[in-house]
N, CA, C and O atoms as a GROMACS GRO file, in nm:
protein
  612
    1UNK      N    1  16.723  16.813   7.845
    1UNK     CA    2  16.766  16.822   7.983
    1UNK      C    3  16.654  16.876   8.072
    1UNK      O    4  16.631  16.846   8.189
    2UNK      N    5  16.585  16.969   7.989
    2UNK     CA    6  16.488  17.040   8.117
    2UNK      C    7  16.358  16.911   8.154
    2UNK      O    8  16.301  16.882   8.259
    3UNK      N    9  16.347  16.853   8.002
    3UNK     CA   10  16.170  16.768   7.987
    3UNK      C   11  16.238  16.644   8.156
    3UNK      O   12  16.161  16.614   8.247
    4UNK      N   13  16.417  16.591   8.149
    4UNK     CA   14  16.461  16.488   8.257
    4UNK      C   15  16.418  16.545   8.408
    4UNK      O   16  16.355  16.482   8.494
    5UNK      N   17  16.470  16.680   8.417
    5UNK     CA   18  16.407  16.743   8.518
    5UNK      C   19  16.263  16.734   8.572
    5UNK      O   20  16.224  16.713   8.687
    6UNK      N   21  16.181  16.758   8.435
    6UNK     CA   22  16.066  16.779   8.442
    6UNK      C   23  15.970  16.599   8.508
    6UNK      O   24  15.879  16.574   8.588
    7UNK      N   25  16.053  16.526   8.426
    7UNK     CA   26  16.016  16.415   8.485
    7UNK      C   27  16.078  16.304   8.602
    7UNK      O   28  16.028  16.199   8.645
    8UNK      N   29  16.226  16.379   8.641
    8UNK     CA   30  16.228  16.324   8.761
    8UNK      C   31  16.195  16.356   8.941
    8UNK      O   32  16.213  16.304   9.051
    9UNK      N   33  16.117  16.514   8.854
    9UNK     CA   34  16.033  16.617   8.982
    9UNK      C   35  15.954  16.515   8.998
    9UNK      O   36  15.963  16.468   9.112
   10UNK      N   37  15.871  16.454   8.921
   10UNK     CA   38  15.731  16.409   8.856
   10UNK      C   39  15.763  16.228   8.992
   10UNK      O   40  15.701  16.182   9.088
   11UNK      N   41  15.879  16.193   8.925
   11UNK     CA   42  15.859  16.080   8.985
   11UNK      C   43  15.912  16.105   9.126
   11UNK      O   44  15.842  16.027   9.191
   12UNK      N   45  15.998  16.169   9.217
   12UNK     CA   46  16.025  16.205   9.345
   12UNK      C   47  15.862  16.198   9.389
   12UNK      O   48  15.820  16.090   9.431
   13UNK      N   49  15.792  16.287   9.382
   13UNK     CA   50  15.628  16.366   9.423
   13UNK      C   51  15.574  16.210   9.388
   13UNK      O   52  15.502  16.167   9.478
   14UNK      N   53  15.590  16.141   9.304
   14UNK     CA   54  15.474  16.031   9.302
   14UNK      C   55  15.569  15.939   9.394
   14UNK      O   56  15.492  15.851   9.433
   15UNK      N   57  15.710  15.911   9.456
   15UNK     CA   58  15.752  15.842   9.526
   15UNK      C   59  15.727  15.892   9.637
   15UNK      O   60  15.732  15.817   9.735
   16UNK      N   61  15.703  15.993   9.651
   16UNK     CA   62  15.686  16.056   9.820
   16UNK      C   63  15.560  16.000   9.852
   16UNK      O   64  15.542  15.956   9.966
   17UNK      N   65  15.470  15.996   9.766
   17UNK     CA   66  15.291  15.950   9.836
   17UNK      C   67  15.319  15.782   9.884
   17UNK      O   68  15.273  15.703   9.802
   18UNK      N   69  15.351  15.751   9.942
   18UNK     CA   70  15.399  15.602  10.014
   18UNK      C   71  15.250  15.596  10.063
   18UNK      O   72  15.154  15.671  10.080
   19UNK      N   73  15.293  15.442  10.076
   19UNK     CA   74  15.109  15.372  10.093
   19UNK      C   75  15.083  15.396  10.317
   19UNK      O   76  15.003  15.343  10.395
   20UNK      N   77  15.204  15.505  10.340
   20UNK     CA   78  15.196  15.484  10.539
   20UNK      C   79  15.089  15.589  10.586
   20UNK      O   80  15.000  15.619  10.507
   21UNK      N   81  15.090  15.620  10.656
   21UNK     CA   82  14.953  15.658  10.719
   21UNK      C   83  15.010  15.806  10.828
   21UNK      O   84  15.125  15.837  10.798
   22UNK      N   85  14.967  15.868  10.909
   22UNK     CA   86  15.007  15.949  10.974
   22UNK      C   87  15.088  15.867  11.118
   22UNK      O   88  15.194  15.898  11.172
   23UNK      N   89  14.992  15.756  11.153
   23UNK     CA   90  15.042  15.697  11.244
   23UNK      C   91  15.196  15.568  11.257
   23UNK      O   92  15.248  15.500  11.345
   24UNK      N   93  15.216  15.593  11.116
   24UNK     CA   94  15.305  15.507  11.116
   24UNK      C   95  15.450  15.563  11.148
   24UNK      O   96  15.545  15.487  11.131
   25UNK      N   97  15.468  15.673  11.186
   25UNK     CA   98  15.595  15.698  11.228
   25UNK      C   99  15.621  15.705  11.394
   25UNK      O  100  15.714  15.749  11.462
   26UNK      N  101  15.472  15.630  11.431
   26UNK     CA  102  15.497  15.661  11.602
   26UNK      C  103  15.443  15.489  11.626
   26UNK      O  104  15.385  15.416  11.545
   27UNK      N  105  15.484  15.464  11.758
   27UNK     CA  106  15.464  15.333  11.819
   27UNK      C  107  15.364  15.327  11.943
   27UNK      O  108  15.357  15.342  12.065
   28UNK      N  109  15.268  15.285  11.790
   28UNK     CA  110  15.094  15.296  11.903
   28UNK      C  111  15.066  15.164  11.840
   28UNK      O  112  15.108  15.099  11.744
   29UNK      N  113  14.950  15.149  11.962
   29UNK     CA  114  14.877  15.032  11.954
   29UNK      C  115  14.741  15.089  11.902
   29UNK      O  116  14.704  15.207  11.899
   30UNK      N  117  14.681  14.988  11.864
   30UNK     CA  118  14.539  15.007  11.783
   30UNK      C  119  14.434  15.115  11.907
   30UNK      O  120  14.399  15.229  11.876
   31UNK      N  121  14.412  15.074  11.992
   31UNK     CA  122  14.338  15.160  12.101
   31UNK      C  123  14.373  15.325  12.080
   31UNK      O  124  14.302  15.422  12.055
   32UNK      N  125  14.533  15.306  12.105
   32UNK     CA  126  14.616  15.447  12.090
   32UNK      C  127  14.546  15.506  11.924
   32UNK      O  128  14.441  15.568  11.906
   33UNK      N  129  14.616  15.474  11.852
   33UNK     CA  130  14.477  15.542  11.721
   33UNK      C  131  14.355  15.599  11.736
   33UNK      O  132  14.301  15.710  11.732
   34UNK      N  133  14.320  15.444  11.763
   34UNK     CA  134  14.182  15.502  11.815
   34UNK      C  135  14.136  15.640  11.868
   34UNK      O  136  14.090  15.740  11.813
   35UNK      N  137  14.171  15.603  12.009
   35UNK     CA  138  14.172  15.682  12.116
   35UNK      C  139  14.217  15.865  12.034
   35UNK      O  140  14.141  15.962  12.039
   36UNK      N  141  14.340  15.863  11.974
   36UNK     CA  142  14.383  15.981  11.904
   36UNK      C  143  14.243  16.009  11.801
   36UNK      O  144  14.196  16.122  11.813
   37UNK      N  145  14.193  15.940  11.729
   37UNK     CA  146  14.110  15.972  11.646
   37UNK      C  147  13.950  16.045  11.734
   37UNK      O  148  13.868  16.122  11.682
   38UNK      N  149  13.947  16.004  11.842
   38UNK     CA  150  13.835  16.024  11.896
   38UNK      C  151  13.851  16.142  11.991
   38UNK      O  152  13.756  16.210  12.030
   39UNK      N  153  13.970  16.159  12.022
   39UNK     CA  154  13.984  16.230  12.131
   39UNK      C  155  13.957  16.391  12.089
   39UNK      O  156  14.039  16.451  12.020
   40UNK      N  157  13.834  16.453  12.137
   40UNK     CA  158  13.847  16.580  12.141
   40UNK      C  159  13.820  16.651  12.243
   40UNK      O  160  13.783  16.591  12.343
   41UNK      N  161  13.832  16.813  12.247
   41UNK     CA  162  13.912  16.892  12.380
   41UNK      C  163  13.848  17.025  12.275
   41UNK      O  164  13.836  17.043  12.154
   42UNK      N  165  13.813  17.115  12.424
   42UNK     CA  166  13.731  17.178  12.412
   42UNK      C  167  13.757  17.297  12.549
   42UNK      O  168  13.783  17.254  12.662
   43UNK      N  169  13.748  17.430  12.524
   43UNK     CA  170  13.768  17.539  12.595
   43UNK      C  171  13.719  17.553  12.681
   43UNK      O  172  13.606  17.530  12.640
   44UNK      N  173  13.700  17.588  12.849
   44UNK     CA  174  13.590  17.557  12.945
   44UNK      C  175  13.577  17.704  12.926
   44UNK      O  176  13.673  17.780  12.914
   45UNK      N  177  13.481  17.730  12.926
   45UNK     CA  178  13.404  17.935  12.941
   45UNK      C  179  13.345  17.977  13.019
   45UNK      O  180  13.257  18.040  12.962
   46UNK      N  181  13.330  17.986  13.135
   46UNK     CA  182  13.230  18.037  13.210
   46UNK      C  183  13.190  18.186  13.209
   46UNK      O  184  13.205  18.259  13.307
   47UNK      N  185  13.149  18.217  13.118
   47UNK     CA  186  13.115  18.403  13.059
   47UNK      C  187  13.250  18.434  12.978
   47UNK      O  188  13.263  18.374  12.872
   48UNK      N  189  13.331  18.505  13.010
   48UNK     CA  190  13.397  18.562  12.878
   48UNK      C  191  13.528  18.511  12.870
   48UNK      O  192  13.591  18.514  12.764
   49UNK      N  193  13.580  18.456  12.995
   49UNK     CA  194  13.711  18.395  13.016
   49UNK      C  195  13.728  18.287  13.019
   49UNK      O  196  13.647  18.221  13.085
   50UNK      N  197  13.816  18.230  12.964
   50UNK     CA  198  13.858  18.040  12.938
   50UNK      C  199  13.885  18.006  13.086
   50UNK      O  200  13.997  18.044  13.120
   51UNK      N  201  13.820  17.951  13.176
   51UNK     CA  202  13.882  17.844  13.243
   51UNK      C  203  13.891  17.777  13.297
   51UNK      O  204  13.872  17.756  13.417
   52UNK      N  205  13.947  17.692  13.162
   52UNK     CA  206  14.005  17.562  13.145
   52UNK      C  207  13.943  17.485  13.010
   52UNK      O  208  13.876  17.530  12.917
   53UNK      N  209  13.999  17.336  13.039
   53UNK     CA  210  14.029  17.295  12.963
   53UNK      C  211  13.924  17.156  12.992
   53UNK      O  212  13.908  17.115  13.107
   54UNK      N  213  13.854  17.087  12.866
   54UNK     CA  214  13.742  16.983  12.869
   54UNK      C  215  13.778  16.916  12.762
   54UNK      O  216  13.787  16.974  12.653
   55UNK      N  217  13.813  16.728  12.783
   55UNK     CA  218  13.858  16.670  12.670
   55UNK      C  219  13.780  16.560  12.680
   55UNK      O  220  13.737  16.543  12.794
   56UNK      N  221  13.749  16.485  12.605
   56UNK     CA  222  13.688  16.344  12.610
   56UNK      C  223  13.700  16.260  12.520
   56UNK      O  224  13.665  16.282  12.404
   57UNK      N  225  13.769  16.118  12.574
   57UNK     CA  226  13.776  16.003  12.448
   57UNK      C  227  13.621  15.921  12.457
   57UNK      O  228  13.568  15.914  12.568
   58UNK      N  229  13.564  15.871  12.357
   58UNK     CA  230  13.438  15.808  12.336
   58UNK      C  231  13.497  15.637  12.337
   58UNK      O  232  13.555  15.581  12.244
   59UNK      N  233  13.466  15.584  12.459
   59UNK     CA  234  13.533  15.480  12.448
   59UNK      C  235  13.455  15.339  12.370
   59UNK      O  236  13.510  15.233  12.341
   60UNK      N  237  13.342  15.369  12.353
   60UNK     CA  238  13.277  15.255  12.292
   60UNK      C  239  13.353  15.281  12.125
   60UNK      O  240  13.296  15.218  12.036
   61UNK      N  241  13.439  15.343  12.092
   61UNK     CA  242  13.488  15.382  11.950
   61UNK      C  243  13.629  15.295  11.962
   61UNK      O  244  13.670  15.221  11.873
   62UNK      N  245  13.681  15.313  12.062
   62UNK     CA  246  13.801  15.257  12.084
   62UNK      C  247  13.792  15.118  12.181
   62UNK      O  248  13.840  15.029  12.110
   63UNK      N  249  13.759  15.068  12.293
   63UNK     CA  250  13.703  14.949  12.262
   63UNK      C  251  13.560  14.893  12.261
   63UNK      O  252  13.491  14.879  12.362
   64UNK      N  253  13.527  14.863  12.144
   64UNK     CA  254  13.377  14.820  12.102
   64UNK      C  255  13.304  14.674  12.197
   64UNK      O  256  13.186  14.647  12.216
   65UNK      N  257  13.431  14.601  12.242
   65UNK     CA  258  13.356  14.448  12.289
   65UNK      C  259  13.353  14.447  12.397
   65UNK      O  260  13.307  14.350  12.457
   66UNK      N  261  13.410  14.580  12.476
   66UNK     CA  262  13.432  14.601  12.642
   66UNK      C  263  13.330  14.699  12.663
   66UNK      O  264  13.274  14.685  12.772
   67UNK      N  265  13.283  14.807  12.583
   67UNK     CA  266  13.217  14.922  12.627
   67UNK      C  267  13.124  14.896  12.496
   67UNK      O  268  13.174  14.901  12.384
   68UNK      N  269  12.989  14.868  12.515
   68UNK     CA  270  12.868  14.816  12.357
   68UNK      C  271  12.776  14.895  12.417
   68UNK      O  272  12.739  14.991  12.349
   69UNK      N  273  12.699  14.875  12.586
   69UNK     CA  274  12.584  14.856  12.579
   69UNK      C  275  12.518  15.010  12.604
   69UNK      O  276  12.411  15.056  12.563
   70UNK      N  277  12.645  15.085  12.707
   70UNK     CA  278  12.570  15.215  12.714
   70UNK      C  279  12.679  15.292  12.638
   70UNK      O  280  12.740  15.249  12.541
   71UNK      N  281  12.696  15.428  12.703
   71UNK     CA  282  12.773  15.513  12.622
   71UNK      C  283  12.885  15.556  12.741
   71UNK      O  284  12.853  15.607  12.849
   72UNK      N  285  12.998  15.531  12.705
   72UNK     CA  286  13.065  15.532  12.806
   72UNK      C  287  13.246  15.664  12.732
   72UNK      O  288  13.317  15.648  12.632
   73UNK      N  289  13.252  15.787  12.857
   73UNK     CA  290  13.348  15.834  12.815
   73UNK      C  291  13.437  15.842  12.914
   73UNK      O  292  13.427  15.817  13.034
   74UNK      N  293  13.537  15.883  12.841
   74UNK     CA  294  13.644  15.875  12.942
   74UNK      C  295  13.702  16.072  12.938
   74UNK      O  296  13.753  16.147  12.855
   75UNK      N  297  13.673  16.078  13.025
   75UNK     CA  298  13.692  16.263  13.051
   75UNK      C  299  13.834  16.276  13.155
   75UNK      O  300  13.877  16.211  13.250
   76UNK      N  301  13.887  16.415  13.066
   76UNK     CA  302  13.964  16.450  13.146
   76UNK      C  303  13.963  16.603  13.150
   76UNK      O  304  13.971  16.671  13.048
   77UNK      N  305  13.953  16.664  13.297
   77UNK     CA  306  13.897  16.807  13.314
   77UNK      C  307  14.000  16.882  13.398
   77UNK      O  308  14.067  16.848  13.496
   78UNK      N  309  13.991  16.978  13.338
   78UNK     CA  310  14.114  17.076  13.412
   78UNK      C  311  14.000  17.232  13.412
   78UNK      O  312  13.932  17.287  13.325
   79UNK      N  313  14.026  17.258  13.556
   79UNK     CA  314  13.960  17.418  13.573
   79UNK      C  315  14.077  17.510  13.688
   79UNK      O  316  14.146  17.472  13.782
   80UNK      N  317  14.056  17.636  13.625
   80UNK     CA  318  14.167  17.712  13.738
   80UNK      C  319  14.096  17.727  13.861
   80UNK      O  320  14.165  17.708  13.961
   81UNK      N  321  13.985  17.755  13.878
   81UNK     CA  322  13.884  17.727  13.978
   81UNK      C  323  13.809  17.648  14.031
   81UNK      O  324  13.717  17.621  13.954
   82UNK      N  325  13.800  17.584  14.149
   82UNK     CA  326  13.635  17.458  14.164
   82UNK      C  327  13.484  17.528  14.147
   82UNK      O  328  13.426  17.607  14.221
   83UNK      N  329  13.448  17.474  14.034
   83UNK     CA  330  13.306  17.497  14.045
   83UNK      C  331  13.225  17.438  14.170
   83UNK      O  332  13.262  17.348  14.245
   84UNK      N  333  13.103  17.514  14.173
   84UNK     CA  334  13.044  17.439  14.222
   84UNK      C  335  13.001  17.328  14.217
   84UNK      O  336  13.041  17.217  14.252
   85UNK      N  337  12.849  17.397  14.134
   85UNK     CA  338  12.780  17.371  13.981
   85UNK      C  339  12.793  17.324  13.894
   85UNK      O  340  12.750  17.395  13.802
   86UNK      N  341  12.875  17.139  13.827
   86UNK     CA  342  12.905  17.114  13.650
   86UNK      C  343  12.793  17.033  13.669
   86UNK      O  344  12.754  16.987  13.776
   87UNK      N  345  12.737  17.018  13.540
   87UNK     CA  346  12.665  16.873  13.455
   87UNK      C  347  12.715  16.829  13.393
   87UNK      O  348  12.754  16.924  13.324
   88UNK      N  349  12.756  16.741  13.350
   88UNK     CA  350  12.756  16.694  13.248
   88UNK      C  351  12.615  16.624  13.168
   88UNK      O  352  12.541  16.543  13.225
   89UNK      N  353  12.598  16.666  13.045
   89UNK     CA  354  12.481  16.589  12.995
   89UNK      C  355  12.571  16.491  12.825
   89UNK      O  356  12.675  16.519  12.766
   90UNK      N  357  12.486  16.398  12.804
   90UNK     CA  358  12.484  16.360  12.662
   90UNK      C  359  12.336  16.367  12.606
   90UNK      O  360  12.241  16.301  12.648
   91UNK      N  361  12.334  16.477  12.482
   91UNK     CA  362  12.206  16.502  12.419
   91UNK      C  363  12.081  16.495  12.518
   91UNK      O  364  11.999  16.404  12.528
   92UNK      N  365  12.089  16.618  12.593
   92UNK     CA  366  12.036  16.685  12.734
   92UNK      C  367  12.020  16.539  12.818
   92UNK      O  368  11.900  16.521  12.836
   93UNK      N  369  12.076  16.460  12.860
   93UNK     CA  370  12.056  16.370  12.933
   93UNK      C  371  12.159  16.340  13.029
   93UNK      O  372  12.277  16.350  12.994
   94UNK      N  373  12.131  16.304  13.143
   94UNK     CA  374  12.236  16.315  13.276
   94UNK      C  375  12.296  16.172  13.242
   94UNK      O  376  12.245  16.103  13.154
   95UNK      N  377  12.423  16.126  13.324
   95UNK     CA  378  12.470  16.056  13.377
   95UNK      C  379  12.417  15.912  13.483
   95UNK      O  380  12.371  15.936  13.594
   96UNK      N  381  12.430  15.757  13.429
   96UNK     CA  382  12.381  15.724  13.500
   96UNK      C  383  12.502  15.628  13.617
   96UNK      O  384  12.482  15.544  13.706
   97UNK      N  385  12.633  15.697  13.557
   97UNK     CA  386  12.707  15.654  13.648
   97UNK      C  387  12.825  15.748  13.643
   97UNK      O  388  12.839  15.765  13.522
   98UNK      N  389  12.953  15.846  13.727
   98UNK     CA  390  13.053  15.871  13.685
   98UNK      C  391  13.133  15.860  13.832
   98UNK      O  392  13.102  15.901  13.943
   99UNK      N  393  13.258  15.781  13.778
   99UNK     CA  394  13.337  15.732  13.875
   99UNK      C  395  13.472  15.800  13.822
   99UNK      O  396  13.518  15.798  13.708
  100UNK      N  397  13.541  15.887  13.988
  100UNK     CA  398  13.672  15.954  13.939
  100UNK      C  399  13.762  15.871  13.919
  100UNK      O  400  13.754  15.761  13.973
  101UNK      N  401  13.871  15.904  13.834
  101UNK     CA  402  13.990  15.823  13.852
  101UNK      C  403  14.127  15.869  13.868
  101UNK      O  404  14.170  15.978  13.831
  102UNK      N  405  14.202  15.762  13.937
  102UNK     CA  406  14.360  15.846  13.960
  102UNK      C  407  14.393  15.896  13.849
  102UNK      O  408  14.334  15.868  13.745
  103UNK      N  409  14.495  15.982  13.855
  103UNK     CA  410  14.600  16.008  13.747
  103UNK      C  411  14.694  15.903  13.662
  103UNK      O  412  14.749  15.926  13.554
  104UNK      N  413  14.696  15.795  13.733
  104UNK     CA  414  14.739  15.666  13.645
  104UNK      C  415  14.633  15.574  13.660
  104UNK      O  416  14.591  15.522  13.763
  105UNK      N  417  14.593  15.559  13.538
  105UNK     CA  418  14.431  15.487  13.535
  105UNK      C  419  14.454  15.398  13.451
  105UNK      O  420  14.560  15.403  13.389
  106UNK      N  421  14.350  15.281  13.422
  106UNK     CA  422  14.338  15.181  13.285
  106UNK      C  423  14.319  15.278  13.159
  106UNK      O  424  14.271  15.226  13.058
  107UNK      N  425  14.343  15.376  13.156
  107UNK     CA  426  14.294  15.446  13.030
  107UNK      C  427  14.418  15.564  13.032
  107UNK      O  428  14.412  15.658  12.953
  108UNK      N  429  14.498  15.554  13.101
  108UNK     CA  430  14.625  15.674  13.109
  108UNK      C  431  14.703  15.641  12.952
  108UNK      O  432  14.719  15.714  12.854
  109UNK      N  433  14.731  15.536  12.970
  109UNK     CA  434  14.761  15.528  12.755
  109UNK      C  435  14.716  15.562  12.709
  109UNK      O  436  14.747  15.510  12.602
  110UNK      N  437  14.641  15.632  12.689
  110UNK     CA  438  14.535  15.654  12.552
  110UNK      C  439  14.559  15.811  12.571
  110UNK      O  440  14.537  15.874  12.468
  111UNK      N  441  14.591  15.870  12.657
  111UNK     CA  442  14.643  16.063  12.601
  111UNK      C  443  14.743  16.031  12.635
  111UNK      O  444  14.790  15.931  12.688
  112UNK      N  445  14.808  16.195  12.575
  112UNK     CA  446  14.950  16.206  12.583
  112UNK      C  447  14.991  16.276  12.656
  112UNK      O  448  15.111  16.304  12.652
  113UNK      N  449  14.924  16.322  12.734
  113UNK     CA  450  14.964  16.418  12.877
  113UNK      C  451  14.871  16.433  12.968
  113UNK      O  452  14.763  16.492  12.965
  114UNK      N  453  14.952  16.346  13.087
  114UNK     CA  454  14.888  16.327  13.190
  114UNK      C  455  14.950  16.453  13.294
  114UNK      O  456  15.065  16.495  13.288
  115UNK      N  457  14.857  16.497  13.381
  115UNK     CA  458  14.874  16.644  13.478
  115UNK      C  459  14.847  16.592  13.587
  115UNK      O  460  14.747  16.520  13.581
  116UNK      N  461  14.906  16.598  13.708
  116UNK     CA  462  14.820  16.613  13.824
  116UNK      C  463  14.697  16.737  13.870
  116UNK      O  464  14.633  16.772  13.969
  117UNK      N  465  14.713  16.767  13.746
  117UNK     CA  466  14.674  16.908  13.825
  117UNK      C  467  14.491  16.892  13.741
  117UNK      O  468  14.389  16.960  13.752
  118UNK      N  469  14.528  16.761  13.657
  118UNK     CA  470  14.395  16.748  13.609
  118UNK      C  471  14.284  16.633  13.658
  118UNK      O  472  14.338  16.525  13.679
  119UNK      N  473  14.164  16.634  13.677
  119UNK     CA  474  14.087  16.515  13.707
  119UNK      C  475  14.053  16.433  13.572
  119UNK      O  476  14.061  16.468  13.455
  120UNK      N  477  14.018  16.328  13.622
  120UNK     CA  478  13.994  16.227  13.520
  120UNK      C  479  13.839  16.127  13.578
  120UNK      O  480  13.799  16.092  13.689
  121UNK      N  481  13.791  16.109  13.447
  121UNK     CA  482  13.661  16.064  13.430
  121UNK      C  483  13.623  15.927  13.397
  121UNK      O  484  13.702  15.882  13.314
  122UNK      N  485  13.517  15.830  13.436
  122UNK     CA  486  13.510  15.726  13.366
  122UNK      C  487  13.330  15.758  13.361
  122UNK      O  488  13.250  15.710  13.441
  123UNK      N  489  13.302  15.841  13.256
  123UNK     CA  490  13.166  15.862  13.278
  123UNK      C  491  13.050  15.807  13.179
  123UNK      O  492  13.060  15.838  13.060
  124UNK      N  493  12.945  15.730  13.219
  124UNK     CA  494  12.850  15.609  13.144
  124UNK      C  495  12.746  15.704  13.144
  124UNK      O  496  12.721  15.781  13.237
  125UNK      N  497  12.678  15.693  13.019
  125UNK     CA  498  12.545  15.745  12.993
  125UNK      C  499  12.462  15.645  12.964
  125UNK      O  500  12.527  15.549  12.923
  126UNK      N  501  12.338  15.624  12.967
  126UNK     CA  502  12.206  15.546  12.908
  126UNK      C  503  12.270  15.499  12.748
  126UNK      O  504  12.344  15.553  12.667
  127UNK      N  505  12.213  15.399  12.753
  127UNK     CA  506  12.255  15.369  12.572
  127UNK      C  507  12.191  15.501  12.493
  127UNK      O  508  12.125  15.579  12.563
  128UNK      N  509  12.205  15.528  12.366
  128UNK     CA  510  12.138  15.661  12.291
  128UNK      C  511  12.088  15.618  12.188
  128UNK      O  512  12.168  15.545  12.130
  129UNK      N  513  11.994  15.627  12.135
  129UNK     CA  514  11.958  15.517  11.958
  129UNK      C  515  11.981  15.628  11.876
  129UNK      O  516  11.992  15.593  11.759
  130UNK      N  517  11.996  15.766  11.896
  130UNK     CA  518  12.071  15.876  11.815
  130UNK      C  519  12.211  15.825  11.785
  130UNK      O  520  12.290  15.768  11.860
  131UNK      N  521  12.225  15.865  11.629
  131UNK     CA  522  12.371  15.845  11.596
  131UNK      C  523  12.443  15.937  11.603
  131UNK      O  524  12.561  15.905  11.592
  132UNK      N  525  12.408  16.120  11.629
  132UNK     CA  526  12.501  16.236  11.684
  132UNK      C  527  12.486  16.187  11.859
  132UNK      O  528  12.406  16.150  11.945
  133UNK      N  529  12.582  16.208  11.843
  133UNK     CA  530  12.624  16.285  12.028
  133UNK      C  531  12.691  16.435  12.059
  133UNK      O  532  12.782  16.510  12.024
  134UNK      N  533  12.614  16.427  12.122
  134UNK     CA  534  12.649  16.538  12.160
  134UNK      C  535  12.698  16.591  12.345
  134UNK      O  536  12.611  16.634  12.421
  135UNK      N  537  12.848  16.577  12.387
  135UNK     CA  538  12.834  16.569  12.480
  135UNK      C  539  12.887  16.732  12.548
  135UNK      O  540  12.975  16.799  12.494
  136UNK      N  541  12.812  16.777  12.678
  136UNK     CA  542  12.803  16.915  12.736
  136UNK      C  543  12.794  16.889  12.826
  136UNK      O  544  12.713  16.818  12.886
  137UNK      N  545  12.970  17.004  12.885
  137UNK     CA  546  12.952  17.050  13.004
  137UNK      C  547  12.932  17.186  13.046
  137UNK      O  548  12.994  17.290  13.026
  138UNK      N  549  12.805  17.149  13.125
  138UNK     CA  550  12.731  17.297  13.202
  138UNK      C  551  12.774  17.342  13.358
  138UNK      O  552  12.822  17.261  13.437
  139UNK      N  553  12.754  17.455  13.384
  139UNK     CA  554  12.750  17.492  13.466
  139UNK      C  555  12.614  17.610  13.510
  139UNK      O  556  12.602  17.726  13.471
  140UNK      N  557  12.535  17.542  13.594
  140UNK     CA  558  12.437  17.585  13.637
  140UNK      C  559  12.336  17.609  13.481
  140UNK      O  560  12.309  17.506  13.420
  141UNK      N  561  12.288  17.733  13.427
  141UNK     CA  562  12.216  17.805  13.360
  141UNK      C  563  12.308  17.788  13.212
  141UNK      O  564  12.257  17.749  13.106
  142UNK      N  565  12.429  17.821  13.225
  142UNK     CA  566  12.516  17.852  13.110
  142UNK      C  567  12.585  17.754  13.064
  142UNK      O  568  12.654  17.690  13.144
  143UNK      N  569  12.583  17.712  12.903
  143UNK     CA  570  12.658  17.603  12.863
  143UNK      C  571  12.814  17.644  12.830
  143UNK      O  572  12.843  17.745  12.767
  144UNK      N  573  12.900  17.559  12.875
  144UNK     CA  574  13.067  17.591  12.875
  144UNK      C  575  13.121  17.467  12.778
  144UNK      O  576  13.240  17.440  12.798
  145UNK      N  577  13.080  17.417  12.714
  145UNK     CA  578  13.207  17.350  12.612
  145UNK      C  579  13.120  17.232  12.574
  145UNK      O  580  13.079  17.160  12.665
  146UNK      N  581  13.090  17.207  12.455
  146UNK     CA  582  13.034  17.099  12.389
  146UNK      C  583  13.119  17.030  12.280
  146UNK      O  584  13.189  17.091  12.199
  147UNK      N  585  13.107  16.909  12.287
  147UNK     CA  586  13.199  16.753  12.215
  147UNK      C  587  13.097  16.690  12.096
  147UNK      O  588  12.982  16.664  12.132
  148UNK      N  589  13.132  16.668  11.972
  148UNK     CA  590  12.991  16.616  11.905
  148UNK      C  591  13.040  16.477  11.885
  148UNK      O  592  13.152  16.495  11.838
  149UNK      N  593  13.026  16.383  11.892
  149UNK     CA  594  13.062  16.262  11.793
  149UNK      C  595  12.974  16.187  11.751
  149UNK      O  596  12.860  16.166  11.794
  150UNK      N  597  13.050  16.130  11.629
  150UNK     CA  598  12.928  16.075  11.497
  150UNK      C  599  12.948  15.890  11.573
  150UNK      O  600  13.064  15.853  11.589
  151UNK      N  601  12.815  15.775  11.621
  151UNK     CA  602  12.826  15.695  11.619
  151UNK      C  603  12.837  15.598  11.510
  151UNK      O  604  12.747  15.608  11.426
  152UNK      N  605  12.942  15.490  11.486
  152UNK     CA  606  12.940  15.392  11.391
  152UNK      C  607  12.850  15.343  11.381
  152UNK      O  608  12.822  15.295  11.491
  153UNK      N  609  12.768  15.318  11.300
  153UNK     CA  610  12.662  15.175  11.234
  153UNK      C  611  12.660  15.080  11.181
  153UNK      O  612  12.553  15.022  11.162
   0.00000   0.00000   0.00000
């Protein structure tokens, strides 16, 4: 009786490992994955206090045949204060285009919480032949929140 126990623990635990994925209990589209897989968010600091909040999807990861040639992200920034002073750089390098966007944008699918209270980014860098990225936002002298992502090859 105990060894039946012993082996129908055995087969429950090997029936539980199902061939589904994390995403399969929610109703996303391939971008949406994506987009979740790429998306990271990051503490804004300006000296000792948080604030706010710095997130960025890497959109050449999520779509590859629309966004190839430079490096293009899609930012969304929340501060309790207006800076003056931000940069943004990728691997110390400026911006060679960033255009704001509404709060309902071509890219509002792809997070899961949209704020008014937050801005949103469609920001292009130079192509990079580095496969880290590294993307940072500064303010003036002091760096406040850095994003790394690994490019596909």
């Amino acid at each position: 009786m105990k060894s039946f126990f012993i082996i129908l623990t055995f087969i429950l635990l090997i029936a539980g490992c199902a061939d589904k994925n994390a995403f399969s209990k929610f109703d996303m589209t391939t971008e949406q994955e994506l987009s979740a897989s790429s998306l990271q968010t990051s503490k804004v600091k300006f000296g000792e206090e948080i604030d706010g909040t710095f997130s960025a999807i890497y959109l050449n990861e999520v779509y590859p045949k629309a966004y190839y040639k430079d490096e293009y992200f899609f930012i969304s920034l929340y501060l309790k204060e207006e800076k003056e002073e931000l940069n943004l750089k990728l691997n110390s390098k400026s911006p060679i285009k960033i255009e704001q966007l509404s709060h309902a944008n071509k890219f509002s699918h792809l997070i899961a919480t949209k704020n008014e209270w937050k801005q949103y980014y469609l920001i292009t860098f130079k192509e990079d032949k580095e496969n880290k990225l590294s993307l940072i936002l500064e303010n003036g002298q002091s760096s406040s929140a850095a994003l790394a992502y690994q490019k596909d090859e």
